[in-house]
DRENMI-10478 format. One record per residue (C-alpha): residue number from 1; y, z, x. Coordinates in steps of 0.2 Angstrom, whole numbers. Each point is the difference from the previous one (the first is absolute). Layout:
DRENMI-10478
TORTI    i      y      z      x
TORTI  NUM      Y      Z      X
...
This chain:
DRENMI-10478
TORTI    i      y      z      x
TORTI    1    -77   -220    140
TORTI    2     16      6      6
TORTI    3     14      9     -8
TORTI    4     16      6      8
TORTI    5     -1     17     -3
TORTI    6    -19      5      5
TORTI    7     -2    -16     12
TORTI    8    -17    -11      1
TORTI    9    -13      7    -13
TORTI   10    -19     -4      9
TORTI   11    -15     -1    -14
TORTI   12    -16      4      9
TORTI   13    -16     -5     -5
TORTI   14     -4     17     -8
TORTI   15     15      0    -11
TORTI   16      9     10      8
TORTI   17     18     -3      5
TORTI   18      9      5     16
TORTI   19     21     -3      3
TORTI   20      8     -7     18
TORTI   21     17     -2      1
TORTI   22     -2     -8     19
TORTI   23     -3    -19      0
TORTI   24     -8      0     17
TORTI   25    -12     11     -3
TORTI   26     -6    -10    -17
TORTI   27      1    -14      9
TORTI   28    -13      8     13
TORTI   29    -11      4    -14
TORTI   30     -1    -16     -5
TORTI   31     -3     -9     18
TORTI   32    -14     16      2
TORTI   33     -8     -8    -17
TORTI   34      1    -16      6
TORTI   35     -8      5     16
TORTI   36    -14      9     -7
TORTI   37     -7    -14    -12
TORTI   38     10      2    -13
TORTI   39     -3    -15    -15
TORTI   40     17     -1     -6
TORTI   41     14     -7      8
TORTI   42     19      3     -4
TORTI   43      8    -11     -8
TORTI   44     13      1    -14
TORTI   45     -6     17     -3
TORTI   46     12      5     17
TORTI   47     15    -10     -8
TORTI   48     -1     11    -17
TORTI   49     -5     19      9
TORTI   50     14     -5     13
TORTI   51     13     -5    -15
TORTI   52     13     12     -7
TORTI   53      8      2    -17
TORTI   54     10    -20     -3
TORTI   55    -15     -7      9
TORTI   56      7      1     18
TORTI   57     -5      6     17
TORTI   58      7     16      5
TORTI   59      8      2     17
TORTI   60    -12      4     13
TORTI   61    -13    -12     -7
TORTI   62     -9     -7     13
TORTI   63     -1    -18      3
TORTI   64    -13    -11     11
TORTI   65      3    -16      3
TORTI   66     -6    -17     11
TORTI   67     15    -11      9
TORTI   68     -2    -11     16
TORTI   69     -3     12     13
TORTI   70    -12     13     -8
TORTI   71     -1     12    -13
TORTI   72     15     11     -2
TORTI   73      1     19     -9
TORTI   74     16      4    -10
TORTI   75      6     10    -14
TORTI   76     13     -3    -15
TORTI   77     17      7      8
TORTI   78      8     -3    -17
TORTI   79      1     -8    -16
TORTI   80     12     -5    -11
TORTI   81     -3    -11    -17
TORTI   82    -15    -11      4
TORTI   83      2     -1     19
TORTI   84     -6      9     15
TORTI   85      6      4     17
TORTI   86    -16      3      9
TORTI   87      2      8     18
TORTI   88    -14     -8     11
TORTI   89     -8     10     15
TORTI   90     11     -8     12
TORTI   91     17      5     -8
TORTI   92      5    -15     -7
TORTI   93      3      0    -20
TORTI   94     -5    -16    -13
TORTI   95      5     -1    -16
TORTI   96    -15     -5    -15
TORTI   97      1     -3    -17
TORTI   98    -11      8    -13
TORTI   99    -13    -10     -3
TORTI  100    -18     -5      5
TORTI  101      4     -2     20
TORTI  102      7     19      0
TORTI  103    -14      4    -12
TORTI  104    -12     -6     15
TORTI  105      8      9     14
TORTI  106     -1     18     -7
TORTI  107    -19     -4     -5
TORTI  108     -4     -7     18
TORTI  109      7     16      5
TORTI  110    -13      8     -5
TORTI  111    -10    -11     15
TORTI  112     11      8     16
TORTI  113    -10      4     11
TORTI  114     -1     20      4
TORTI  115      9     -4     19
TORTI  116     13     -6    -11
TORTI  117     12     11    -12
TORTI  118     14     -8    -13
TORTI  119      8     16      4
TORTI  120      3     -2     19
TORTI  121     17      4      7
TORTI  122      7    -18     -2
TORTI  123      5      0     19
TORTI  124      5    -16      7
TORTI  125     -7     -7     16
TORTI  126     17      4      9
TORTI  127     -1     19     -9
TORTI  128    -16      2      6
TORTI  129      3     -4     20
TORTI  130     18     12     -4
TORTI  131    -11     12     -8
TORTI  132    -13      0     16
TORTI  133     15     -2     11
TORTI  134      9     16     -4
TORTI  135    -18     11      1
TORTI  136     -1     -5     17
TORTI  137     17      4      3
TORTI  138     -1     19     -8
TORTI  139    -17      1     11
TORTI  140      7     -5     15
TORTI  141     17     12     -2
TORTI  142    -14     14     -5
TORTI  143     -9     -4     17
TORTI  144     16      1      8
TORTI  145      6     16     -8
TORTI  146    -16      6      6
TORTI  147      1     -5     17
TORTI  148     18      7      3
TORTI  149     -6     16     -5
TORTI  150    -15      2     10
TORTI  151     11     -6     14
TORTI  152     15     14     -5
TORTI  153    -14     13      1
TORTI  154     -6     -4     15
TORTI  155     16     -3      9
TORTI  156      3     21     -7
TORTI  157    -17      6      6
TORTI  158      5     -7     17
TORTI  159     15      9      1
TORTI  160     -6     15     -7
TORTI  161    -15     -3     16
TORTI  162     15     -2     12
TORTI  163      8     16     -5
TORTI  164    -14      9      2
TORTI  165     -6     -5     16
TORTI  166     19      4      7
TORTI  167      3     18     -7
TORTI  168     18      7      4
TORTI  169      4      5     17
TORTI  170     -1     20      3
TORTI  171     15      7      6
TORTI  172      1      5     16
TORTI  173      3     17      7
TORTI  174     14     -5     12
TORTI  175      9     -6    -16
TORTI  176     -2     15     -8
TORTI  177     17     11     -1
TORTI  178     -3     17     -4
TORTI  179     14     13     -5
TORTI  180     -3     20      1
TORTI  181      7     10     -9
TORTI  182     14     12      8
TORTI  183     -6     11      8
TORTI  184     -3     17     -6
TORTI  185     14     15      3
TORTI  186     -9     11      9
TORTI  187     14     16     -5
């Protein structure tokens, strides 16, 4: 069951009862079941743990759902009266209204598959490649950074070579000016 407050109540076989408040990893619990041989299968169970108080999805509930070119993760963005701004995997956002086709998205999300996750960043394609883009660029200016530095040092321990090799020239003795001192009264 699920209650606002506490989140997602589990009853085990055993009778005991363990709290979650992270959808995911319910949801992970379930695909594990359902991967181990499990005999019963989620169906409006999910809707009702998943609903809150005014029987409505809270935010962050994930959705599953089929459209023309695959399977697509989301979550519910928002809700307001008895629609749902659901925010799909790819960044776009689709408005639902309660009722038996949102009722079968959030129990098919009990089905994503573990390589997928309804709370992924929500990148777009295009912020994706920027995303990428500007990790090369840090790592390249990093690479760089280090590179001129190895260079600077270098160029110092070559100079520092140079002056050691070319120590300053002695005077000579012909340069030399000595002065006495007066000389002394012999009286």
């Amino acid at each position: 069951s699920y209650d606002s407050d506490s989140g997602y109540t589990v009853a085990w076989d055993d009778g005991e009862t363990e709290s979650y408040s992270d959808l995911d990893f319910v949801n992970q619990m379930v695909s594990d079941a359902e991967t181990q041989g499990a005999t019963t299968t989620p169906t409006e169970e999910v809707t009702d743990a998943v609903r809150d108080q005014g029987d409505q999805y809270p935010v962050g509930t994930a959705v599953y759902k089929e459209f023309d070119d695959g399977w697509w993760v989301g979550h519910i963005e928002s809700q307001y009266r008895n629609e749902y701004a659901v925010r799909w995997s790819d960044g776009s956002v689709d408005t639902y209204v309660e009722g038996p086709e949102m009722d079968q998205m959030v129990n098919d999300a009990v089905n994503i598959p573990s390589t997928q996750s309804s709370s992924s960043s929500g990148l777009s394609q295009v912020g994706k490649t920027f995303t990428v883009t500007m990790l090369i660029v840090i790592l390249v200016s990093l690479l760089a950074f280090v590179a001129i530095k190895q260079h600077q040092k270098k160029k110092q321990a070559k100079a520092a070579e140079e002056q050691a090799a070319s120590p300053l020239e002695e005077p000579r003795e012909e340069n030399i000016v000595a002065y006495r001192d007066e000389p002394a009264d012999d009286t």
